[in-house]
C-alpha positions, 0 to 999 in steps of 0.5 A: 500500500505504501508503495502504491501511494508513493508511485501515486505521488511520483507519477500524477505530478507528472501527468498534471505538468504535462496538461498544465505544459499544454494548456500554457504553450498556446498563450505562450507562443502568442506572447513570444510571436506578439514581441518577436522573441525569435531564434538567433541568426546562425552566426557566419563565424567559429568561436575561434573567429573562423568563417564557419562554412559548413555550419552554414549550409547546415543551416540553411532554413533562416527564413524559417522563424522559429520562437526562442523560450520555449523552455518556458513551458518546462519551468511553467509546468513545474512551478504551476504544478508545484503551487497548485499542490502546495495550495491543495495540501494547505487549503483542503488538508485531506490524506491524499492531498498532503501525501502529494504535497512534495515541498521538502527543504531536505530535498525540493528546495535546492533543485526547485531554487536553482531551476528558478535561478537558471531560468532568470539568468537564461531568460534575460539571455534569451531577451537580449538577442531580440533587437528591442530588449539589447543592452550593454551586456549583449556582447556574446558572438552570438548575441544575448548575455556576454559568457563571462557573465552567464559563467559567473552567474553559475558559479555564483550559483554553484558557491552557494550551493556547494556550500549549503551542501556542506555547510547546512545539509552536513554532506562531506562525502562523494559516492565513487561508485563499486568503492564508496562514499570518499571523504572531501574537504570543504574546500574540495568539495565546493570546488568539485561542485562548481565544476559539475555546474559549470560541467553542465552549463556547458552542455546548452550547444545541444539545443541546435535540432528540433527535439534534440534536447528535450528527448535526451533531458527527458531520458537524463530525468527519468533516469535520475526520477527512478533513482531517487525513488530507489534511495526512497526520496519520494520528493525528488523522484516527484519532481524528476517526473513533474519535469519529465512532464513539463519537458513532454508538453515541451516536445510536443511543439518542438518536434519537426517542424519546431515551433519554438526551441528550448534556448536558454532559459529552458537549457540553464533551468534543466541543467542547473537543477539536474546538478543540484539533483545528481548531488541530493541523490548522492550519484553525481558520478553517474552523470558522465553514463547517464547524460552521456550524450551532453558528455559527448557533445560538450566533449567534441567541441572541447575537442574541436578547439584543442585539435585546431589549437595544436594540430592545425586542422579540424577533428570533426566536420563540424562541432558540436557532435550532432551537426557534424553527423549532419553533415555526414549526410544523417538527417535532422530526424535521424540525428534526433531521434538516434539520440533520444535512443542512445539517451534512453539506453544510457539513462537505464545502464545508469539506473541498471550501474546504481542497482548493482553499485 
């Protein structure tokens, strides 16, 4: 019976920010379309300042408008499904209502507060490649909020995280997994923790193909959903699901043809929040399997620039990794929907590694 009031708890958020995504894309889009909150140009050169010409003929929709924001409908979803269960335990006080009260301060607060933060900082980002919202801080290549900015935001945001982690919630330990929980200094640890952060941060180049990036955060949270559950710590399993939730309303926009995409203040909101969730479950060491395909493609940039730098040509066609299997000859459907399958089949090995460690 407990069981079955705990999968009650973890799953009905999940359908209620799903139809709550839904129901908030349509006045959503208007508002984006109403004050042009359109994607980015493709910019014509590399970070490293070269003309990026396969990038360019891989992107060779421009007159099709797509909406920036659409992260939007995620962190709509959760903080709306979040309120409304808040309000129903409090105000009609019944056994089941309280049971899907999901507001801890030992585990939904923290993720709950970088979401937001993450969803702010993308959202002015975002805001700031628009012509009428452009400002002093717009100096990024591509337009938006300048990267050390962004950067600093996220580490700020990870110092004050890694010290309520060790400070307030009296965690000193990482669990290296088949080993062990391994003791680290305080220093150390705020350290280590800023750097997942910024880790994660990184991966927002994965939002470049209709779909690409809600199918494989999707996969990352579910995994991470069944994880906490496993540990017993039913509220954040709650909230892994009430995302997943939001993340499918999102898709059901975003695939082929994409009305809008996730852009920064969907991408930073995930992230952020994943980096939060991957600690309170102790199984931040699982990250690298279970979001392997943000690994990868972080990685192939990282790789691009370091192959350039010292060997004077390129490694891969193009970087990130998604585009340059496009411009292998795979189609963006291909791309997309092969990913989502890797994603799903990292997620399990990494549910399946957590069993057995």
């Amino acid at each position: 019976m407990s069981i079955s009031l705990d999968l009650f708890k973890v799953l009905l958020p999940a359908i209620i920010s799903f139809a709550i995504g839904l129901i908030v894309s349509g006045p959503l889009i208007t508002i984006l379309k109403k004050h042009q909150i359109w994607k980015k140009k493709s910019v014509k050169n590399s970070i490293d300042g070269q003309i990026a010409t396969i990038t360019s003929t891989l992107h060779n929709d421009e007159e099709r408008k797509l909406l920036r924001m659409g992260g939007a409908v995620v962190w709509i979803s959760v903080f709306t499904t979040t309120a409304l269960f808040l309000v129903l335990s409090h105000g009609f006080p019944t056994a089941i209502t309280q049971k899907l009260d999901f507001i801890s301060r030992n585990q939904t607060w923290l993720p709950l507060v970088a979401m937001f933060v993450g969803a702010m900082v993308g959202g002015l980002d975002d805001l700031l490649v628009v012509e009428a919202f452009k400002g002093s801080l717009n100096s990024y290549i591509g337009g938006g909020l300048s990267f050390p900015v962004r950067l600093a935001c996220v580490a700020a945001l990870g110092i004050g995280m890694g010290m309520w982690f060790f400070f307030k919630l009296d965690v000193h330990s990482i669990y290296i997994p088949f080993h062990g929980d391994y003791v680290v200094g305080g220093l150390f640890f705020i350290v280590f923790f800023v750097l997942v952060t910024i880790a994660l941060f990184s991966t927002s180049v994965i939002d470049g193909v209709d779909g690409l990036s809600g199918g494989i955060f999707s996969a990352i949270y579910t995994a991470y959903g069944f994880i906490a559950f496993y540990q017993h710590q039913i509220d954040i399993a709650a909230l892994c699901f009430m995302i997943v939730g939001g993340i499918l309303a999102f898709l059901w926009f975003n695939v082929p043809p994409a009305v809008f995409m996730m852009a920064e203040t969907g991408i930073m909101a995930l992230t952020l929040s994943l980096s939060v969730i991957s600690f309170l479950t102790n199984s931040v060491m699982y990250l690298p399997v279970i979001a392997l395909p943000l690994v990868i493609t972080t990685g192939s940039v990282i790789l691009q620039l370091t192959w350039k730098k010292v060997f004077k040509r390129k490694l891969f066609l193009v970087a990130p990794f998604h585009h340059h299997l496009e411009a292998k000859g795979w189609s963006k459907p291909q791309v997309t929907m092969r990913y989502w399958i890797v994603s799903y089949i990292c997620a399990l090995l990494g549910v399946v590694i957590v069993l057995i460690s």
